[in-house]
GULODO-788328 format. One line per field, with one value per residue: x, y, z of N, C-alpha, C in turn; residue in one letter; chain. Coordinates in steps of 0.2 Angstrom, whole numbers. Layout:
npx <- (X,...)
npy <- (Y,...)
npz <- (Z,...)
capx <- (X,...)
capy <- (Y,...)
capz <- (Z,...)
cpx <- (X,...)
cpy <- (Y,...)
cpz <- (Z,...)
guvex <- (a,...)
pamar <- (A,...)
END
This chain:
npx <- (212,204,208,200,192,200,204,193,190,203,199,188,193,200,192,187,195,199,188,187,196,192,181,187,194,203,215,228,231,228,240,252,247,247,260,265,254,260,273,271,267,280,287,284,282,296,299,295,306,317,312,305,313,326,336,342,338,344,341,327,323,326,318,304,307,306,292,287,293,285,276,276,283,271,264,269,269,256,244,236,224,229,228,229,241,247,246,252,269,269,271,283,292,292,296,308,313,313,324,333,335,339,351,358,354,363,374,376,371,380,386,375,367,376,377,362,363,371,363,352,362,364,352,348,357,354,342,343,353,341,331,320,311,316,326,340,336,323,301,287,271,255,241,223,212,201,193,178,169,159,148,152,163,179,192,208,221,215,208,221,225,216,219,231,228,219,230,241,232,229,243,248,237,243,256,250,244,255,265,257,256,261,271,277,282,292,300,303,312,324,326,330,341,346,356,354,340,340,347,339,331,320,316,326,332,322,312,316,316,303,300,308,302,291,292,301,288,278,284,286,273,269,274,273,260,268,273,260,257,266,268,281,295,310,326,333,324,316,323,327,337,329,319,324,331,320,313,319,322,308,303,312,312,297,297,303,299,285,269,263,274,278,269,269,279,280,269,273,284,284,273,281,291,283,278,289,292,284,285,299,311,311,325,330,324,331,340,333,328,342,343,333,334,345,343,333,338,347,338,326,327,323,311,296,287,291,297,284,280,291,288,276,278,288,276,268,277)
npy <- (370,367,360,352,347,342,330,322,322,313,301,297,294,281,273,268,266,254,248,246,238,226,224,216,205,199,190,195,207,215,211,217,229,231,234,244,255,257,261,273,279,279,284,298,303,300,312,322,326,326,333,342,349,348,339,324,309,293,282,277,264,258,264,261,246,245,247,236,226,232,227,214,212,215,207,195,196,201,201,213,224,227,240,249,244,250,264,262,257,268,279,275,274,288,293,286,294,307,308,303,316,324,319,320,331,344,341,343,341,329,319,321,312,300,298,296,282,274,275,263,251,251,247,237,228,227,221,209,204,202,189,189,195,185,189,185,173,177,177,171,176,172,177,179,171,178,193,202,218,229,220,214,203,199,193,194,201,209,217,223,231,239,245,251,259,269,276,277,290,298,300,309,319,326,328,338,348,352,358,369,376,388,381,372,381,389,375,375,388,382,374,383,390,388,394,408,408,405,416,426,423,410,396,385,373,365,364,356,343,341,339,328,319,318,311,300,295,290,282,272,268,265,252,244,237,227,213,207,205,200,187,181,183,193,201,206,207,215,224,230,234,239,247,258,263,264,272,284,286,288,301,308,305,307,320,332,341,344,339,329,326,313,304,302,297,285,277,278,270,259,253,249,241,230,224,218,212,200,196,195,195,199,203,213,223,236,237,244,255,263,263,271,283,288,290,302,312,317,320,324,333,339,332,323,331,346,345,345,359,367,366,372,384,387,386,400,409)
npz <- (225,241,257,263,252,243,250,253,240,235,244,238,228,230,235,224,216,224,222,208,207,215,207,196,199,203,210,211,207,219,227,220,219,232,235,225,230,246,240,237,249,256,246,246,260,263,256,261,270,262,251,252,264,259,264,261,265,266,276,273,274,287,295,289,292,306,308,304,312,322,323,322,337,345,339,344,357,362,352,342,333,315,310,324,325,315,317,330,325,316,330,336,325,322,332,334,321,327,338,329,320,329,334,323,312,314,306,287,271,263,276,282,276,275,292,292,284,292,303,299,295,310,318,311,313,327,326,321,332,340,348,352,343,331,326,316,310,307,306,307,303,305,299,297,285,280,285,294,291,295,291,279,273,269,260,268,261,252,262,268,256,255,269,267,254,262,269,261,259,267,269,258,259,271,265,256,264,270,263,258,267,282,288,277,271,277,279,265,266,273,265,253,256,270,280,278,279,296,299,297,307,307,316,312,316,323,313,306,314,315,302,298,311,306,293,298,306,295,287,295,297,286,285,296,291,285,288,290,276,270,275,282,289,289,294,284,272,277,280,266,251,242,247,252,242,230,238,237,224,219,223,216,202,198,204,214,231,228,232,223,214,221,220,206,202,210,206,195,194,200,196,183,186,194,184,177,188,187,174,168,180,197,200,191,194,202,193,183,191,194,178,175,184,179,166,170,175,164,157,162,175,187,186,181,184,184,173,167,170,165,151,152,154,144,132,138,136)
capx <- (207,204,209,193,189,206,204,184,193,208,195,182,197,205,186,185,202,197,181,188,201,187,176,192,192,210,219,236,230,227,247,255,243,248,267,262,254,266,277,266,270,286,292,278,286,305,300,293,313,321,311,302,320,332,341,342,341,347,338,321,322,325,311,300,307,305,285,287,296,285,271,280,285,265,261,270,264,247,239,230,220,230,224,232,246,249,247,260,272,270,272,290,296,293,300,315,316,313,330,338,335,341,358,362,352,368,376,373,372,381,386,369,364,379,373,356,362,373,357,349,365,364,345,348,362,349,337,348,351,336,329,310,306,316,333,342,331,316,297,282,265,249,235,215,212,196,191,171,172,153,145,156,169,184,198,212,224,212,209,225,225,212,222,235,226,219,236,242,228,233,251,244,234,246,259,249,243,262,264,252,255,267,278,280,286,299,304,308,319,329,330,334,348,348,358,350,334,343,349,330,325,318,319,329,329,313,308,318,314,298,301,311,297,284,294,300,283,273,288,285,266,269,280,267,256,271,273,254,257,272,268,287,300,318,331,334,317,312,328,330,339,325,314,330,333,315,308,324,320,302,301,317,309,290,299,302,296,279,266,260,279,280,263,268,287,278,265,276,291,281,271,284,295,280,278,297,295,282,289,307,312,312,332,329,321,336,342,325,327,345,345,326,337,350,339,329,344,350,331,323,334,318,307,291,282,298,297,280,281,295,285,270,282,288,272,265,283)
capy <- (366,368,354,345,346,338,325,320,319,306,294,294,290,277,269,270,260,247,242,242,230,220,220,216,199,197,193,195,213,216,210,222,236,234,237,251,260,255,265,279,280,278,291,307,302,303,320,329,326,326,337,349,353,344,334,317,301,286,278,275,256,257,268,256,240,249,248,232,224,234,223,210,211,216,199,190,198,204,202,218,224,230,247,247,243,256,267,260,256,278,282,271,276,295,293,286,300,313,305,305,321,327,319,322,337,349,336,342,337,320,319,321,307,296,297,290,275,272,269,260,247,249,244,229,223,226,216,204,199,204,185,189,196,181,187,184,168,180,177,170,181,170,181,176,170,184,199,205,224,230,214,214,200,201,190,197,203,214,222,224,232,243,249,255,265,275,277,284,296,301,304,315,325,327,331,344,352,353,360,375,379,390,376,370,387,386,369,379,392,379,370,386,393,389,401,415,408,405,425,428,420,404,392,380,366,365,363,350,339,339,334,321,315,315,307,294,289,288,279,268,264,260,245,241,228,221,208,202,203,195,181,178,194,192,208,207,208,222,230,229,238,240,250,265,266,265,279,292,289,288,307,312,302,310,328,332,345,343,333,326,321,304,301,301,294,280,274,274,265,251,248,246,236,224,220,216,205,195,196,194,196,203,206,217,230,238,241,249,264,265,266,276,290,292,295,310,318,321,325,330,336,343,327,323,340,348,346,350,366,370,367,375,392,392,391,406,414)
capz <- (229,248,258,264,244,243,256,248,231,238,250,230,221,235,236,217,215,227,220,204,208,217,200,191,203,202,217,210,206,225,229,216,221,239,234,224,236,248,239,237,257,255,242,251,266,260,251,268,271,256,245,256,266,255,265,257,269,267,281,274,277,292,297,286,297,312,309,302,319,330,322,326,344,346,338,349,364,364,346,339,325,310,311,327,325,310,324,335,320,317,333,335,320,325,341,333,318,332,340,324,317,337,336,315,307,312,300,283,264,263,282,286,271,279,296,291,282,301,308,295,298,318,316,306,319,333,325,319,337,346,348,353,335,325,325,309,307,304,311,305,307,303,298,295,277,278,289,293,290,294,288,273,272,264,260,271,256,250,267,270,252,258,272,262,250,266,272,255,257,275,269,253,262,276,262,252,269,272,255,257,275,285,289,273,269,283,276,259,267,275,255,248,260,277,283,278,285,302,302,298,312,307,320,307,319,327,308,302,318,313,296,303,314,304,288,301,306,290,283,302,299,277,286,300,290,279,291,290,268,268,283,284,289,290,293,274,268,281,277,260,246,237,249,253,234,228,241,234,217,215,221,211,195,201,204,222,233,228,235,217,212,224,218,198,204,215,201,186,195,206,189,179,193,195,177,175,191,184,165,169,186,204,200,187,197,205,187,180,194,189,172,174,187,176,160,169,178,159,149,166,183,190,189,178,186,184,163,164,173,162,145,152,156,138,130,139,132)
cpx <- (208,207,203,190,194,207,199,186,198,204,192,187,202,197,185,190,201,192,181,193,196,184,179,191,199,216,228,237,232,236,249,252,245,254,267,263,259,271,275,267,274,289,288,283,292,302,297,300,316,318,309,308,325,338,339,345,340,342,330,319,321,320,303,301,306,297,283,287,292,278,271,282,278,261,262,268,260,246,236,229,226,233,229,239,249,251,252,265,273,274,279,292,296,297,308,317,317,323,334,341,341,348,360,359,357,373,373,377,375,384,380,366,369,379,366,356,367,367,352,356,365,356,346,352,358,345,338,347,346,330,321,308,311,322,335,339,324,312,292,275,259,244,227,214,205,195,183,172,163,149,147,163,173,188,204,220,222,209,215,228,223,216,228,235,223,226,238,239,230,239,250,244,238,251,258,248,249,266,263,251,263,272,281,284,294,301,307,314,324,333,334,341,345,350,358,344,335,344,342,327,321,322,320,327,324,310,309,317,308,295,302,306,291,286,293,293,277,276,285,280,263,271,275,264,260,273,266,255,261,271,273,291,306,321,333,328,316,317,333,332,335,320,319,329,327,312,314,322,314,302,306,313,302,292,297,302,289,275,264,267,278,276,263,274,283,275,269,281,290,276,276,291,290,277,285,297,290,283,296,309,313,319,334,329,327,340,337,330,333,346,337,330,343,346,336,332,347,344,326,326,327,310,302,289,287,298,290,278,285,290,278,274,282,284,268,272,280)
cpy <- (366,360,347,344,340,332,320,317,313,302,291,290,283,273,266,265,254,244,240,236,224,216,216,207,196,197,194,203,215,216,214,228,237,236,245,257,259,261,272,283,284,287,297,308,304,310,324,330,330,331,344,352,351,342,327,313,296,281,278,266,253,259,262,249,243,247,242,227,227,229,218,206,213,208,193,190,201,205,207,220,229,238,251,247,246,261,267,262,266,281,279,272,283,296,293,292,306,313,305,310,326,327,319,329,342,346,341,342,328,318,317,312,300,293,294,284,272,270,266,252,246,247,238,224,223,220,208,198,202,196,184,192,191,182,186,177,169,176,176,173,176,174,177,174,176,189,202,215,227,227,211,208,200,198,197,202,208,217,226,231,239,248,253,260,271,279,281,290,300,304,309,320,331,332,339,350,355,359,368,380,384,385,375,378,388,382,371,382,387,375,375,388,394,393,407,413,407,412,427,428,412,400,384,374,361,361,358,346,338,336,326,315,311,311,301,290,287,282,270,263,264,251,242,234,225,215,201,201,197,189,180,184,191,199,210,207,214,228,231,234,242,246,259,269,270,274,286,292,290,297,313,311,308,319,329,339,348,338,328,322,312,303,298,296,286,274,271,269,260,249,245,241,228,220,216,212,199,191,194,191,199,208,211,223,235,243,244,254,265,267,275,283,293,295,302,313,320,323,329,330,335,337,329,329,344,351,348,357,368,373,371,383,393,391,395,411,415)
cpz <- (236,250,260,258,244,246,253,244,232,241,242,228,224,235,228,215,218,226,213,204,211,211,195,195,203,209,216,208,214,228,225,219,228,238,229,226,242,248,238,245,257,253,246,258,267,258,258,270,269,251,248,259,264,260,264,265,265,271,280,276,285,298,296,290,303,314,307,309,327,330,324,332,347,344,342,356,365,355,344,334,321,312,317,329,318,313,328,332,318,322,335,332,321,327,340,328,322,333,335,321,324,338,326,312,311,307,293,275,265,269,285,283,273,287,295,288,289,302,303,297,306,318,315,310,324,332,323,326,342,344,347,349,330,323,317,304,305,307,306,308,301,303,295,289,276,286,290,293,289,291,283,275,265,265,264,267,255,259,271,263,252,264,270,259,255,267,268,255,262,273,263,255,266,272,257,255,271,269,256,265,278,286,284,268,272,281,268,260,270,265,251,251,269,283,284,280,292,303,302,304,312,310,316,310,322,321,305,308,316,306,299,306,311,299,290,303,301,286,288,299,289,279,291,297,285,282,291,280,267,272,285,281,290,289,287,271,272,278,273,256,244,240,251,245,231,230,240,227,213,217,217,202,194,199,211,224,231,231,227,213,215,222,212,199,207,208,195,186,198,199,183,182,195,189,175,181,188,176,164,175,190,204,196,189,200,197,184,185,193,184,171,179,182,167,162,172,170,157,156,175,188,189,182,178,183,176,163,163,168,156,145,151,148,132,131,135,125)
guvex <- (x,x,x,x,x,x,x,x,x,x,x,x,x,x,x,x,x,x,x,x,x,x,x,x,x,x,x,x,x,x,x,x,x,x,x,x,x,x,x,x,x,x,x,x,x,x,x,x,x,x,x,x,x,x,x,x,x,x,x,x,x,x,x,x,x,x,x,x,x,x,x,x,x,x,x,x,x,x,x,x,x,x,x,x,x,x,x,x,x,x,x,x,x,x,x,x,x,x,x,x,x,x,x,x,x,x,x,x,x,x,x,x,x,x,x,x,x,x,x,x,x,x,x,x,x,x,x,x,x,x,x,x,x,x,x,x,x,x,x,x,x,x,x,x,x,x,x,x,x,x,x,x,x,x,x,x,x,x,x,x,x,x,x,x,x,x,x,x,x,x,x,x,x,x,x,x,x,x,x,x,x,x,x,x,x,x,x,x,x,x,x,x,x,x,x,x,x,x,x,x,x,x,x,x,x,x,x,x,x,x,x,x,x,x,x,x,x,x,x,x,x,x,x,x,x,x,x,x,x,x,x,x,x,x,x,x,x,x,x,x,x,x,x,x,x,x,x,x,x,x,x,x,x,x,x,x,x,x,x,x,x,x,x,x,x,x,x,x,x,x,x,x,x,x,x,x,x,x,x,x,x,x,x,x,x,x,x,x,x,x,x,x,x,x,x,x,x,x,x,x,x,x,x,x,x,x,x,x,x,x,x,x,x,x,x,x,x)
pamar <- (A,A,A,A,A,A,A,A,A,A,A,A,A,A,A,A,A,A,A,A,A,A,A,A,A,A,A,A,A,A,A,A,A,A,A,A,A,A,A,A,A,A,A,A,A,A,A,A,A,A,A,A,A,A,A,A,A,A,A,A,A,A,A,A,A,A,A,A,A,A,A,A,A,A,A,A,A,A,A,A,A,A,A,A,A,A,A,A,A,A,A,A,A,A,A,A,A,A,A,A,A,A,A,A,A,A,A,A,A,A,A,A,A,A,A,A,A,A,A,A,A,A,A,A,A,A,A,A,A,A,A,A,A,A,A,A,A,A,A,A,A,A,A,A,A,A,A,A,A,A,A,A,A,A,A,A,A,A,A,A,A,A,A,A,A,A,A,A,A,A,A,A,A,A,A,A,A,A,A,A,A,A,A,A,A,A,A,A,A,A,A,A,A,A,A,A,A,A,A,A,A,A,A,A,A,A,A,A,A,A,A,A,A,A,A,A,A,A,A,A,A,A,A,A,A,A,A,A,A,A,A,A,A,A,A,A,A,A,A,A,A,A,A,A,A,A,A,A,A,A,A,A,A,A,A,A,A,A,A,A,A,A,A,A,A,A,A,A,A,A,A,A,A,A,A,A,A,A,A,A,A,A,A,A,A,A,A,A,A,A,A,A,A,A,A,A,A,A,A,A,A,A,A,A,A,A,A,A,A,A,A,A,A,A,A,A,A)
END
């Protein structure tokens, strides 16, 4: 499938899912499906890193507060649209994985994935005391109860819902393109043996910086409008547990180094996390993705894709 086929096919099916959530008329559909997606960000994001050049970070939360916080300190001093401020929150959280990847990616395996959770903790102590976004007493962001959108009003949930599902498609795309391109081929010879792609000639680092950058800023501008979702952010919400762990396991559960793992990894572990917080509990959830990683590290190592690929190979055997 070409790309601009590929592009077409994600916007129908991103139009197609928000209008049936609209016919469904459920606003508590709209709040789950933003988390979701969300995480559909989230894990695409991590696997340009982690699955495209296998080095595993740590420091997705902080990437995602990053875009969370620039929203933040944009609300307080000059207001702007959303959109906007996806935008910014991207270009922030780049800037900063540029600078990360700059001073760790000669770091690597678990040094590298130790230095990422470093700044994930040096983040959170910034934020902590940096006063003018809320400090450890966290910040309230009052958003419009509706939006006009080309004469169309919309409760503000559902627009914000909508922006998401673009967003996913943009990180998709981005990823599939990633995928199928010389880079993403360069990003393999680093996964498979590094060192032999460096005596080749592959400009090793050039390549994992821009991993790096692009991870960090999609990760940035998933975290962007969690400020207007949530109304009320605090250092521990922005820079939760949940959001590191989630976007490691959904493309190992999914199957990683595809663009189509985080996608299957995303959907099956944020619907079955948000059925267990309205059915049980919130606290629950932590345990789901451990006991769900540790079942398919032993039935499948290689992810969802991973088993089917297999079972496709042995019945052409």
């Amino acid at each position: 499938m070409r790309s601009r086929v590929f592009l077409i096919v994600c916007i129908a099916v991103a139009i197609a899912t928000f209008l049936f959530a609209r016919w469904l008329e459920s606003e508590y559909l709209f709040f789950a499906g933003y988390v979701v997606v969300q995480f559909v960000v989230l894990a695409t994001a991590w696997n340009i890193l982690g699955g495209y050049c296998g080095y595993v970070n740590f420091g997705s939360a902080a990437f995602f507060a990053l875009g969370a916080y620039t929203s933040v300190f944009f609300h307080k001093t000059y207001p702007l649209p959303v959109p906007l401020l996806i935008l910014l929150g991207g270009v922030v959280s780049g800037i900063v994985g540029f600078g990360m990847g700059y001073l760790t990616l000669r770091l690597r395996g678990a040094f590298f994935a130790i230095a990422t959770l470093a700044l994930a903790v040096v983040l959170q102590t910034l934020i902590i005391n940096w006063n003018y976004v809320g400090g450890s007493r966290g910040a309230y962001t009052i958003r419009p109860p509706s939006i006009d959108i080309l004469g169309v009003t919309l409760p503000y949930m559902q627009y914000l819902f909508l922006l998401m599902l673009l967003l996913a498609v943009v990180a998709l795309v981005a990823a599939r393109t990633i995928e199928r391109s010389r880079l993403g081929f360069g990003f393999a010879t680093i996964r498979d043996d590094e060192l032999a792609a460096e005596a080749c000639g592959v400009p090793t680092l050039r390549l994992k910086l821009i991993a790096t950058t692009l991870s960090g800023a999609l990760m940035g501008m998933a975290g962007a409008p969690f400020p207007y979702y949530i109304a009320y952010i605090e250092p521990s919400s922005a820079f939760g547990l949940a959001y590191a762990v989630n976007s490691i396991a959904m493309p190992m559960i999914g199957g990683t180094g595809t663009w189509i793992g985080p996608l299957i990894g995303a959907i099956l572990l944020g619907s079955i996390q948000e059925v267990a917080r309205v059915t049980i509990s919130s606290a629950v959830n932590l345990l789901i993705v451990g006991v769900l990683l540790v079942a398919f590290v032993i039935i499948a190592p290689n992810g969802i894709v991973g088993l089917v690929q297999d079972r496709l190979r042995a019945r052409k055997k």
